[in-house]
C-alpha positions in Angstrom: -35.1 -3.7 35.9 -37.9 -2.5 33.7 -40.4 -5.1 32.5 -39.7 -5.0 29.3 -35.7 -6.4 30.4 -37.3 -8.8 32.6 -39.7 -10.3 29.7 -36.4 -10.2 27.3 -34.0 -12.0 30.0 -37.2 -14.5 30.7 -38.0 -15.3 27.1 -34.3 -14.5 25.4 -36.6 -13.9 22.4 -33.2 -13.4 20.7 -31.7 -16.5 21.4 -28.7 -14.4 23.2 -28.2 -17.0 26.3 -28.3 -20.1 23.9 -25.2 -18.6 21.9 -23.0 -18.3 24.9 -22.8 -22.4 25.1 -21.3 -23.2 22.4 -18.5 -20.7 22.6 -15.3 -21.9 23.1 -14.2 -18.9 26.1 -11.0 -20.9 26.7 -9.3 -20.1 23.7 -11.0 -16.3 23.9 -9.3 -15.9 27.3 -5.9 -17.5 25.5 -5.6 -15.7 22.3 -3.1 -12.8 23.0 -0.9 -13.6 26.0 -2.3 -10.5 28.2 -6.3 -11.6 27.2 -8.4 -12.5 30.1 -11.4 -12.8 31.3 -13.0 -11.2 34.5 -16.1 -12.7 36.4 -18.3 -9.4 37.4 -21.4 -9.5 39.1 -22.8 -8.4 36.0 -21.1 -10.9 33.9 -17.7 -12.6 32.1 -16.4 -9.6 30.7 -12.9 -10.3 28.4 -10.1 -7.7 28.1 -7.0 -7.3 27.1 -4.3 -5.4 29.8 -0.8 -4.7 28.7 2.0 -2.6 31.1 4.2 -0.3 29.4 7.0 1.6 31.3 6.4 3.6 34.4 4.7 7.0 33.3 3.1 10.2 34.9 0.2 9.7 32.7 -2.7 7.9 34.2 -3.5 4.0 32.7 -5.3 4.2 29.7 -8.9 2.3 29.5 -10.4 1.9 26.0 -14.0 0.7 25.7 -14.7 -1.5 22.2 -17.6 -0.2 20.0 -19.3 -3.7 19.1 -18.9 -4.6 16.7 -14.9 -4.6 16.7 -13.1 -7.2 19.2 -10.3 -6.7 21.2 -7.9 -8.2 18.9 -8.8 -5.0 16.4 -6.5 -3.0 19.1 -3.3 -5.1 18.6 -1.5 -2.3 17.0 -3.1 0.7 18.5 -2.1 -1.0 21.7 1.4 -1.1 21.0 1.7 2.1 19.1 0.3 3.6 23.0 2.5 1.8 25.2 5.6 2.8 23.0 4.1 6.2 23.0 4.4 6.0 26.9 1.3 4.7 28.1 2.0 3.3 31.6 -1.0 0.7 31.0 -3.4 0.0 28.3 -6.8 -2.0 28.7 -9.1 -2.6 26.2 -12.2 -3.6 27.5 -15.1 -5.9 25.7 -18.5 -5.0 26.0 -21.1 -7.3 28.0 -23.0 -9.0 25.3 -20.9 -8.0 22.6 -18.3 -10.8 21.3 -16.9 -13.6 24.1 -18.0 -11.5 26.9 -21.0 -12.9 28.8 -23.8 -10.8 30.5 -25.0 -12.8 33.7 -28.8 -13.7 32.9 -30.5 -11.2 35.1 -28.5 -8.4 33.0 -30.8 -5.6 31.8 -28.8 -4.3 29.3 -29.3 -0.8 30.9 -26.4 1.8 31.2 -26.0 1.5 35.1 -25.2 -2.5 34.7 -22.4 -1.4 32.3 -20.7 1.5 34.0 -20.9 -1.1 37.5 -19.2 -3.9 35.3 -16.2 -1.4 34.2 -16.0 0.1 37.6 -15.8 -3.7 39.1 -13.3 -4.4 36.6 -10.9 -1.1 37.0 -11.1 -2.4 40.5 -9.9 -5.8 40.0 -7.3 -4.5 38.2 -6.2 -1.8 40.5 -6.5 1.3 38.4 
């Protein structure tokens, strides 16, 4: 972790961790029946997962742009699975809406990628 994402973790000159307290994750996690949210080592990441019928294409993982939410994708989702999508997750982005980066996050591309691959893990794909 460089020293200047060490100072910013230490002094959360942006007020970042203070935010996270008042958010209300349960009804984040509760919103759309297939909403969720995954504890990485890198943080409380929310996604959304849906199945779709059994398919030779591989499961489809879709990364939201902050500042959009996961709810934006309500009808791209469905317009995929009944295109034939075996799976579709859309995944938040640590720091980014009701998904928490742990406090020794660095905000660094490495910390991102591990959270994704922790989470493709977790939900076998």
């Amino acid at each position: 972790m460089s020293l200047a994402s060490r100072l910013a973790c230490r002094l959360d000159v942006m007020g970042v961790f203070g935010q996270f307290r008042g958010m209300d994750t349960a009804w984040a996690a509760a919103n759309r029946p297939d909403m969720r949210m995954v504890e990485a080592p890198q943080g409380t990441v929310r996604l959304r997962h849906a199945e779709g019928a059994p398919s030779a294409r591989p499961p489809l993982v879709l990364l939201v742009d902050p500042p959009n939410h996961p709810e934006h994708y309500d009808a791209l989702m469905g317009d995929l699975l009944a295109d034939g999508w075996p799976s579709v997750t859309v995944v938040e982005t640590l720091g980014f809406g009701f998904s928490r980066p742990s406090r020794r996050f660095d905000f660094a591309m490495a910390p991102y990628v591990a959270s994704l691959l922790f989470i493709l893990d977790q939900l076998g794909l």
